[in-house]
C-alpha positions in Angstrom: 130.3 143.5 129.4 134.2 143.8 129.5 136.0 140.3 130.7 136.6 141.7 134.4 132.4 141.9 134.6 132.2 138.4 132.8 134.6 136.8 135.3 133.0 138.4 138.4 129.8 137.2 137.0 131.0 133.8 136.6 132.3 133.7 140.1 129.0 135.1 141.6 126.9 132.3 139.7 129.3 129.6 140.2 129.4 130.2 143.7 125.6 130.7 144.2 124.9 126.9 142.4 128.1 125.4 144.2 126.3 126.6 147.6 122.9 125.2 146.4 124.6 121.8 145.4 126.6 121.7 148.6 123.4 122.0 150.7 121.6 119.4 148.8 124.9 117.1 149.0 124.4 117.3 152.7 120.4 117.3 153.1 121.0 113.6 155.0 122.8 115.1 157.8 119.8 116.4 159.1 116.6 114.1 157.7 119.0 111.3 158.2 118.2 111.5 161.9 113.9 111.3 161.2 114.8 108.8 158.7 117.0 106.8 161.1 114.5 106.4 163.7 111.5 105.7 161.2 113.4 102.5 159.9 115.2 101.5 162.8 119.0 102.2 161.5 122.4 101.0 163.8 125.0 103.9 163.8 127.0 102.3 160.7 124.0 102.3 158.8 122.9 105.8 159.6 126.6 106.1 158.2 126.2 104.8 155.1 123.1 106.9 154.7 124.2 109.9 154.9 127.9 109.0 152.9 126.2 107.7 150.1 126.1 110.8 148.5 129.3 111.7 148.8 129.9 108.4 147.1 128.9 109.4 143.8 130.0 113.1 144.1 133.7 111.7 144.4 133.7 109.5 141.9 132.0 111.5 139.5 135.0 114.4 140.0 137.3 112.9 137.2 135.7 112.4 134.7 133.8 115.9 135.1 136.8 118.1 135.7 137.7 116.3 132.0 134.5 117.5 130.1 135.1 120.5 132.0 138.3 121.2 130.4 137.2 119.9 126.7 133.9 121.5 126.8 133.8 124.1 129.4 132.5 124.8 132.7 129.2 126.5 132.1 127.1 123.9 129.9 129.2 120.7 132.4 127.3 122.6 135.3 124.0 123.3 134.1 123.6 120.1 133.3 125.0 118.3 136.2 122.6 120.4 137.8 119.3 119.6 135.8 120.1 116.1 136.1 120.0 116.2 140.0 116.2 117.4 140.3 114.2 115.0 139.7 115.5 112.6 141.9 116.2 115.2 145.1 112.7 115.1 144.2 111.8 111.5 144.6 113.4 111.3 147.9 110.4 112.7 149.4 108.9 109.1 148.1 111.3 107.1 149.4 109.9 104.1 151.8 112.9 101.7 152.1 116.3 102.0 153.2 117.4 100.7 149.7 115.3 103.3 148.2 117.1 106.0 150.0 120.6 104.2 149.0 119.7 104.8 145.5 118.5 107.7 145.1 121.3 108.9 147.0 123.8 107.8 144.4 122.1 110.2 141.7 121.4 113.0 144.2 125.6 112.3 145.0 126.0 113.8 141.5 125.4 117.3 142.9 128.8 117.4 144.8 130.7 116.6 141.9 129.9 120.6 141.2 133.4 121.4 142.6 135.5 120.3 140.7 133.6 121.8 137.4 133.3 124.8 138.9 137.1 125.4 140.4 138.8 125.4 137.0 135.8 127.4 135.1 136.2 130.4 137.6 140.2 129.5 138.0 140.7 130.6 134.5 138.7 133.4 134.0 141.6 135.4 136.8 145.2 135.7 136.6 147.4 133.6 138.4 148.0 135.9 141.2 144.3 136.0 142.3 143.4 132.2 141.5 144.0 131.6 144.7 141.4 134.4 146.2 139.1 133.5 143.5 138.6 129.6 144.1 138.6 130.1 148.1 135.7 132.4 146.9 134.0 129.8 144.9 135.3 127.2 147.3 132.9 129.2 150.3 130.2 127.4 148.4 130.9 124.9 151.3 128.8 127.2 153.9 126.1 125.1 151.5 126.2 122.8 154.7 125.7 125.3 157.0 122.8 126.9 154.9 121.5 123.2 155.1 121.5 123.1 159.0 119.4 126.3 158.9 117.2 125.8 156.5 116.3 121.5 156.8 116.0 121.8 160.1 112.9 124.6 160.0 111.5 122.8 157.2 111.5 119.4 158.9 109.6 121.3 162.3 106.8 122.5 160.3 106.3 120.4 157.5 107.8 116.7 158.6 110.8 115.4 156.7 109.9 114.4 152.8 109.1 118.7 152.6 113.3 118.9 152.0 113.9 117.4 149.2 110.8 118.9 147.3 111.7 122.2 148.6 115.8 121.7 147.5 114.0 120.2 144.1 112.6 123.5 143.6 115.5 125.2 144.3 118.1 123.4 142.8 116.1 123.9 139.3 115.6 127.6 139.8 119.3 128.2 140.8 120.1 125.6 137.2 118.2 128.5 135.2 120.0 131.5 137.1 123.6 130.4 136.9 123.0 129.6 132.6 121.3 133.1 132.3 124.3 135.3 133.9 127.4 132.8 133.2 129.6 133.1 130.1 132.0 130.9 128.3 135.3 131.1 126.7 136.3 129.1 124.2 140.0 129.6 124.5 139.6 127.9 128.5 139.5 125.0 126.5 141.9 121.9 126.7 143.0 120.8 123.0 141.2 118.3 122.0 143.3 116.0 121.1 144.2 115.1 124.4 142.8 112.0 125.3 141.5 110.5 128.8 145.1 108.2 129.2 146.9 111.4 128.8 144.8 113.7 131.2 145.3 110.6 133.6 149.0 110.3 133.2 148.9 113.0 136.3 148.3 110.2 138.4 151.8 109.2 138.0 153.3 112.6 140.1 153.6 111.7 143.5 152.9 115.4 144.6 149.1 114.3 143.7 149.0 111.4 145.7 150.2 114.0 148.7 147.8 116.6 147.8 145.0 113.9 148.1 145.7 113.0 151.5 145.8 116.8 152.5 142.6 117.2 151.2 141.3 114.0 152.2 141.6 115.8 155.7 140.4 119.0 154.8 137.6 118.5 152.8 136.8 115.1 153.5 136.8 115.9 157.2 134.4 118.6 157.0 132.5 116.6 154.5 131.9 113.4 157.1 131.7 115.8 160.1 129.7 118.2 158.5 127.4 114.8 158.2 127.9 113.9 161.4 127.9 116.9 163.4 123.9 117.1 164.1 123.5 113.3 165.5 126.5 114.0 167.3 125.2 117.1 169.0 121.9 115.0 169.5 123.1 112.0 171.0 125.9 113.2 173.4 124.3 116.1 174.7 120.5 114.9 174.5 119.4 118.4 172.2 117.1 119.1 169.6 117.4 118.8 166.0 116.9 122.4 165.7 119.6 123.2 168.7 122.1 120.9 167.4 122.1 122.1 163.4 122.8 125.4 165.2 125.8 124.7 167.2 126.9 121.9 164.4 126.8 125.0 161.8 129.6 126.5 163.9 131.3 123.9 162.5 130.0 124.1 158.8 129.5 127.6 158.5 133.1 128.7 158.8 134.6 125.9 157.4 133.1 127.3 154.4 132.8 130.8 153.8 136.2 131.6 155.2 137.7 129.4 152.6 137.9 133.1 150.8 140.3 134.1 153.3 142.3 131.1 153.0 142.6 131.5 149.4 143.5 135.4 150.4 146.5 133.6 152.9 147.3 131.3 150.5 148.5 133.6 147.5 150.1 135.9 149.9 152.3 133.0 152.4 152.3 130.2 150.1 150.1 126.9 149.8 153.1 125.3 152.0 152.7 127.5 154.8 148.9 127.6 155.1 148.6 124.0 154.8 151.2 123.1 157.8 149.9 125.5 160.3 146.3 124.1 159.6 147.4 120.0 160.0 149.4 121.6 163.0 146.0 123.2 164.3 144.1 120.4 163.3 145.9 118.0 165.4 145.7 120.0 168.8 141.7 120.5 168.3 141.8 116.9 167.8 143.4 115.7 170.4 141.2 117.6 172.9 138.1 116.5 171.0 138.9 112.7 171.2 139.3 112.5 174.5 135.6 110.8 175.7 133.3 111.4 178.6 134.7 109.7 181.5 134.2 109.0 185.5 136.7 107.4 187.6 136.9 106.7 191.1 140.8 107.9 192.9 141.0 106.0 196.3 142.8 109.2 198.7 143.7 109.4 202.5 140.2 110.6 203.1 138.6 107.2 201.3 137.0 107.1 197.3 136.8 110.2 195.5 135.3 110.3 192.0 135.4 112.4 189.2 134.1 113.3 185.8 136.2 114.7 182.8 134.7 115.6 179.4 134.1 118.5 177.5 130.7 120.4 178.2 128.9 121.5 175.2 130.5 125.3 174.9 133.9 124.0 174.7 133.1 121.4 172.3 131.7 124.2 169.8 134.5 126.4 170.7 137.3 123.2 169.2 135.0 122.3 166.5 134.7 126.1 165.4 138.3 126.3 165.5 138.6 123.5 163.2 136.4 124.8 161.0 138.2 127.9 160.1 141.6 125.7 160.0 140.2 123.5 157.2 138.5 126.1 155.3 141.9 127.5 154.8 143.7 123.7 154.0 141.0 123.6 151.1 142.1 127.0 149.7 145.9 126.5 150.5 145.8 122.4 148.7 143.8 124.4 145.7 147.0 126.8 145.8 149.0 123.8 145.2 147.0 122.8 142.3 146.9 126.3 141.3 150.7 126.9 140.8 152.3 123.7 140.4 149.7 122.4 137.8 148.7 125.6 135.7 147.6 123.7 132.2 145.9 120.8 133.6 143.7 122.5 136.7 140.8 120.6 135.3 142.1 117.3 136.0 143.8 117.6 138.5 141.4 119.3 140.7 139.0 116.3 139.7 141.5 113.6 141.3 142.4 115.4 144.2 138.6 116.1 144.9 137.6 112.8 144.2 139.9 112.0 147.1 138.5 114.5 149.2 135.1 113.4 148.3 135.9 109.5 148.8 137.3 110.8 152.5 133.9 112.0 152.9 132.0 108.7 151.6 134.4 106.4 153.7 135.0 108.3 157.5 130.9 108.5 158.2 130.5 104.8 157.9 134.0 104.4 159.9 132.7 106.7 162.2 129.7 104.4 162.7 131.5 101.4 162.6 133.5 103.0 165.6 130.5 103.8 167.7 128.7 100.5 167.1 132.1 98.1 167.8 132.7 101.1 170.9 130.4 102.5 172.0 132.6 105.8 172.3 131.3 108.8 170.4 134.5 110.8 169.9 135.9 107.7 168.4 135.4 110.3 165.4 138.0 112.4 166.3 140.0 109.3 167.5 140.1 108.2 163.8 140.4 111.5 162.6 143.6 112.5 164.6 145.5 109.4 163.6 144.6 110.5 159.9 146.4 113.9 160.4 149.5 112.5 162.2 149.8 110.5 158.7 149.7 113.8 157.2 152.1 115.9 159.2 154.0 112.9 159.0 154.2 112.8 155.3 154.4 116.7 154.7 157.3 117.1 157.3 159.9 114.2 155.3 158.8 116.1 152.2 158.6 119.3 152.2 159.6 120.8 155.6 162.8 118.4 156.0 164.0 119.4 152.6 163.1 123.3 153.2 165.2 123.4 156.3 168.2 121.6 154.7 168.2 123.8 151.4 168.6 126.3 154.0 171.0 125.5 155.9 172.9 125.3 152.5 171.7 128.6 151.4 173.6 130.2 154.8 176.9 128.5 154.7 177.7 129.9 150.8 
């Protein structure tokens, strides 16, 4: 096999055990709800359940997108990978809240996938399909969506603790899979030499600390919503499970699998581009989606009249579907950024910007909770979530778009 077949070989795998890790990363989004109601959980502890996960798959992104570049992204990701079954596994056993807690640190360790898997399959293309490449690999994210399908049918027919035996299995058969069919390359690499201080000297640039608060919207937005999406369906418009991991995978699904196309947009507009329309995007959906359920009473010439504003359930799916497709292309286009503007350390770098995606993830779904409990306003989500991308558009406009429009303006008067 010629290096074209190994690299599109590496992509297939990578992306097939990046999906499979995704789903299991999000498994408490859905038996979350059974388990909520068996122990009695408030709304910010049905939070932490469910972030947990993410907890560990953030901070777990350094320090594997480091062993990624010293030893390589296919023995980093089999590993990671064996490591998880057992307890996915044990979950099934769990009694106690703090039991679930636990286990949901090590289970966490399967989201730290991404950022192994983003600079193994970066460097097996050049650098003008990188871009397409990791928004392929990056569509591993529809691993939520595949969860909403699949936990919910297995929950119906089986009860709750059949999920995690059931991802058990198939996280161990997708481990042998992606070590029969991947490859490795010593010359991917990093020298050696390097040490940890070095690799972490990155942390220095200011242009990562910006990239982490992109993707902090982008990926740790559809990480917490993605989490949040099926008791939110549940509770404000009284469906089923089943019903609401449908309509929530609207959500999910393409903020996943058209991260391809963003990657596709990305390499031919420009990571800058991409990512300004999608905060742009992000902050009209927003807006519409924070406004809450409300009746008032207007006193006319004719005596009290009242009304009722708030969005019905097809309009909510329509926004949230819309916002989906935006930040599957803001993951691709802050990748780009990584991509071009960081070429020899992708590894690490990728690590600390997903760790702040992932920690955006941990942190919003136990906000979110905290918002509902101290409120009792469910779209407080998108509340919070809407002041987080003014920040954003805030920040990108005095650094990049001011500057662009002055260089210019230069650029026309010479």
């Amino acid at each position: 096999m010629g290096r074209k077949g190994q690299g599109l070989a590496v992509l297939i795998v990578s992306t097939l055990a990046f999906t499979v890790c995704f789903m299991v990363w999000m498994m408490f989004g859905v038996i979350g709800i059974p388990i909520k109601t068996n122990l009695g959980l408030n709304a910010t502890e049905f939070g932490l359940l469910t972030a947990t996960p993410v907890l560990t798959g953030s901070l777990i992104r350094v320090p594997l997108g480091m062993w990624t570049d010293k030893y390589g992204g296919r023995i980093v990701l089999f590993t990671l990978m064996i490591c998880c079954v057992l307890p996915i596994y044990l979950i099934s056993h769990a009694t106690a809240f703090w039991h679930f807690l636990v286990l949901g640190l090590f289970v966490g360790l399967a989201g730290g996938s991404f950022s192994v898997g983003t600079p193994y399959v970066a460097r097996w293309f050049s650098r003008e399909r990188q871009g397409f490449a990791m928004g392929i690999y990056g569509a591993g994210n529809s691993g939520a969506a595949v969860n909403k399908f699949v936990a919910p049918a297995l929950l119906v027919a089986f009860g709750w603790t059949m999920v995690p035996q059931v991802y058990a299995a198939v996280m161990l058969l997708t481990a042998i899979i992606f070590w029969l069919f991947s490859h490795a390359d010593p010359a991917h690499l990093v020298d050696s030499k390097i040490t940890w201080r070095e690799q972490l000297q990155a942390l220095k640039d200011p242009k990562v600390w910006k990239l982490c608060q992109y993707y902090s919207i982008v990926f740790g937005g559809y990480v917490a919503l993605s989490l949040w999406m099926v008791q939110y369906y549940v509770g404000e418009f009284g469906l089923s499970i089943q019903t609401a991991a449908l309509l929530a995978a609207c959500f999910s699904l393409p903020g996943g699998v058209l991260r391809a196309v963003g990657g596709w947009f990305s390499d031919r507009f420009g990571a800058h581009a991409v990512t300004w329309w999608v905060l742009w995007l992000s902050w009209v959906a927003l807006f519409i989606l924070s406004y809450p359920q409300t009746d008032f009473t207007v006193t006319t010439v004719n005596g009290a009249k009242s009304f009722h504003i708030g969005l019905n359930v097809y309009v909510f799916t329509a926004l949230v579907f819309i916002l989906g497709i935006a930040w599957a292309f803001g993951k691709a286009s802050v990748f780009k950024y990584i991509s071009d503007e960081y070429p020899q350390n992708i590894g690490v770098i990728s690590g600390i910007v997903g760790l702040a995606g992932g920690l955006g993830g941990f942190v919003l779904p136990i906000m979110f909770g905290a918002l509902m409990d101290l409120t009792g306003i469910r779209s407080s989500a998108f509340m919070l979530m809407y002041g987080v991308v003014w920040v954003s558009l805030i920040w990108m406009y005095f650094t990049e778009v001011r500057g662009t429009h002055l260089i210019h303006t230069l650029d026309a008067r010479r």
